[in-house]
C-alpha positions in Angstrom: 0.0 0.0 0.0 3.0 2.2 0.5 3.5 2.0 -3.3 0.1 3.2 -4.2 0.5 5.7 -1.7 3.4 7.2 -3.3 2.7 7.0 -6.5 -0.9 7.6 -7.5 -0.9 10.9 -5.8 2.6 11.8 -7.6 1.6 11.0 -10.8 -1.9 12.8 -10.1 0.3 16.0 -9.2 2.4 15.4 -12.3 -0.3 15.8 -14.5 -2.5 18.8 -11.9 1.5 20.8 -13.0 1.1 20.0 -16.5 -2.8 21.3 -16.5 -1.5 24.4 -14.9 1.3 24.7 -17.5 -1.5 24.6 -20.0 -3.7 26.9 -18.2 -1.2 29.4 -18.2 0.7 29.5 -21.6 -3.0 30.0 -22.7 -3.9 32.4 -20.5 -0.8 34.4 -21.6 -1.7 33.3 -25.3 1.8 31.8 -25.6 2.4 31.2 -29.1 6.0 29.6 -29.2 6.7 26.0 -30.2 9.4 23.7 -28.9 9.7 20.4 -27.5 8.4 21.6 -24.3 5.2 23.4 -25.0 4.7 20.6 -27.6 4.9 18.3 -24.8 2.4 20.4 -22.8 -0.4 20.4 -25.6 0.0 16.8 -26.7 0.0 15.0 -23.0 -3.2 17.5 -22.8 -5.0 17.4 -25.6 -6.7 14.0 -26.1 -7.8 13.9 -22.6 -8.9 17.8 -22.9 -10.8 16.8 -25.7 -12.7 14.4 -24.5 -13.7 16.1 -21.5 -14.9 19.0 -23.8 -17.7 16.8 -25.5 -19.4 16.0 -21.9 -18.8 19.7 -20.1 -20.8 21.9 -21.9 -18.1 24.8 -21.9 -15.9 25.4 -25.4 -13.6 27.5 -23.9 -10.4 24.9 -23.0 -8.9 27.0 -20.6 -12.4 26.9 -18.3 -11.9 23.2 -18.8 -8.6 22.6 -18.4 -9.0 24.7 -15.1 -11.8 22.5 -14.1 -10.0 19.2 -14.2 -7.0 20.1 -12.4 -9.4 21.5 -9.7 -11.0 17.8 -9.6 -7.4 16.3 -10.0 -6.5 17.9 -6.8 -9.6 17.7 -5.0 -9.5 13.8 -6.1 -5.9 13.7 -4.5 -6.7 15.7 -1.2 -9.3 12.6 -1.1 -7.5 10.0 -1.7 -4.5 10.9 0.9 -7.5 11.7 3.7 -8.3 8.1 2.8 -5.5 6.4 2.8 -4.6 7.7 5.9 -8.7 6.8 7.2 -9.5 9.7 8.1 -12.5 10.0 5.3 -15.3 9.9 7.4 -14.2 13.7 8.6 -14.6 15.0 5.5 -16.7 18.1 5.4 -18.3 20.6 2.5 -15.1 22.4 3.3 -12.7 20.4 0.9 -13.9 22.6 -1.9 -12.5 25.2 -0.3 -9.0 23.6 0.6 -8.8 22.3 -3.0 -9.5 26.0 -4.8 -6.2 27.3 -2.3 -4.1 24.0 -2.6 -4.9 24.3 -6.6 -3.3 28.1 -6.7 -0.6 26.5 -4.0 0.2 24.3 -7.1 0.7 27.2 -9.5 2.6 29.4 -7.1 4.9 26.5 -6.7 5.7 26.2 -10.4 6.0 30.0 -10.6 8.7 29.6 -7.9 10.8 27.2 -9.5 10.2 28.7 -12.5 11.6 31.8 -11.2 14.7 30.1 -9.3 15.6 28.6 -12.9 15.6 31.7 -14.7 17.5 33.6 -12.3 19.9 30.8 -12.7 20.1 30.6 -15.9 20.4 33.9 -16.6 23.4 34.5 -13.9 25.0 31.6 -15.6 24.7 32.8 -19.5 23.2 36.4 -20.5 22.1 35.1 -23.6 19.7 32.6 -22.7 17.1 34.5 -24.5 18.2 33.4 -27.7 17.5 29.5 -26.4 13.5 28.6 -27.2 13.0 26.8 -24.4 14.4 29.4 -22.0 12.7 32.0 -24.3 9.0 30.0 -23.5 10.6 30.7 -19.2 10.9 34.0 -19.9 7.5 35.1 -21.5 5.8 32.6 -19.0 7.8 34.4 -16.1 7.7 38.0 -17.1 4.1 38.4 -16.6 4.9 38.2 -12.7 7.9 40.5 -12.7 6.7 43.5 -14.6 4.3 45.1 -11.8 6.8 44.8 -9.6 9.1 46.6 -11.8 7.2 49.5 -11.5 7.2 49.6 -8.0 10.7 48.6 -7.8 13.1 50.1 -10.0 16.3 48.8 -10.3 18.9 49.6 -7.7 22.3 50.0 -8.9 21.6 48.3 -12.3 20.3 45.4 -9.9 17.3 44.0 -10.8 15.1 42.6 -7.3 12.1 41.6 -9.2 12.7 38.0 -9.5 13.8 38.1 -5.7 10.9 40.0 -4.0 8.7 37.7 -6.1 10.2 34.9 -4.4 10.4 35.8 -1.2 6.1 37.0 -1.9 5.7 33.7 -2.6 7.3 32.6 0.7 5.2 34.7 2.5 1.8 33.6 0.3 2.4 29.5 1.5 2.5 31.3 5.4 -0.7 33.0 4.4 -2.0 29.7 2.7 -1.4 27.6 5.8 -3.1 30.3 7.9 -6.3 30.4 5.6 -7.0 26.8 5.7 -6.6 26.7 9.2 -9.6 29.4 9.2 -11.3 27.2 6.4 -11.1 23.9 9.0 -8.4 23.6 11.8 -9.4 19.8 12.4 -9.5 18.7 8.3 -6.3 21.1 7.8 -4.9 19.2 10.7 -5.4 15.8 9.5 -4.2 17.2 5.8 -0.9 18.1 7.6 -0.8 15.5 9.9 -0.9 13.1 6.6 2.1 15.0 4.8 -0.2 15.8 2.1 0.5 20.3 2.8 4.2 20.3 2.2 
């Protein structure tokens, strides 16, 4: 059972990160192709498809939004179960999986952010790369309103940092809220090892 603890819910939040990648390249209408928003759209698509023919929504970003809500909701579920705790279960899960699905994308934008900053202290050019170019336009969207409240500081740019260190402070605030939501479930949830 330790198997099937480990790795349904990992491959569930595998593909919950790729459904966000989607959501968000479309959201930003991201038009470049490489091997890695190729990869996005074409683990996506069939299943997207599909889905599309029962909901009775055309917009694909509405759906793919949908299903990584149930994807997560379905894996706050399962690990409350596994652990036996299911009979505890209130209305409140809705809640925690709305705030555990945006904990999802915050945590792609951070390591998004960490490997830009990398890359780009490691090679200027970067740019010029497609894949790196797809990190950038998915990335910037986040930096340039703090830009204009932040202005670089000796040439230094602090976007990407204060970003980061928002982010930080946002999973505090996270914890906080779902403790307002339900203490006990939220307790169980963290008791389980599910909120990391």
């Amino acid at each position: 059972m330790n198997f099937l603890n480990f790795t349904i819910p990992t491959i569930i939040q595998i593909y919950i990160i790729i459904l966000i990648l989607r959501f968000w390249m479309q959201s930003i209408n991201l038009t470049i192709y490489n091997p890695f928003t190729e990869f996005i759209i074409k683990i996506t698509d069939t299943f997207l498809s599909k889905i599309q023919k029962i909901l009775p929504v055309n917009d694909q970003k509405i759906i793919t939004f949908i299903i990584a809500y149930i994807l997560t909701l379905f894996n706050l579920l399962f690990s409350i179960w596994y652990a036996k705790y299911i009979n505890l279960i209130t209305f409140n899960i809705l809640f925690i999986g709305i705030i555990e699905l945006l904990y999802y994308f915050g945590r792609i934008v951070f390591w998004f952010m960490l490997i830009r900053s990398i890359l780009n202290f490691i090679n200027y050019q970067y740019h010029y790369n497609s894949i790196n170019n797809t990190l950038f336009y998915l990335t910037e969207f986040f930096l340039v309103p703090i830009r204009k409240f932040l202005p670089l500081i000796g040439g230094i740019d602090f976007s990407i940092a204060i970003l980061l260190l928002l982010l930080v402070a946002l999973n505090h605030l996270r914890i906080d809220i779902l403790l307002f939501i339900d203490p006990n479930l939220t307790k169980i949830i963290y008791s389980i090892q599910y909120l990391i």
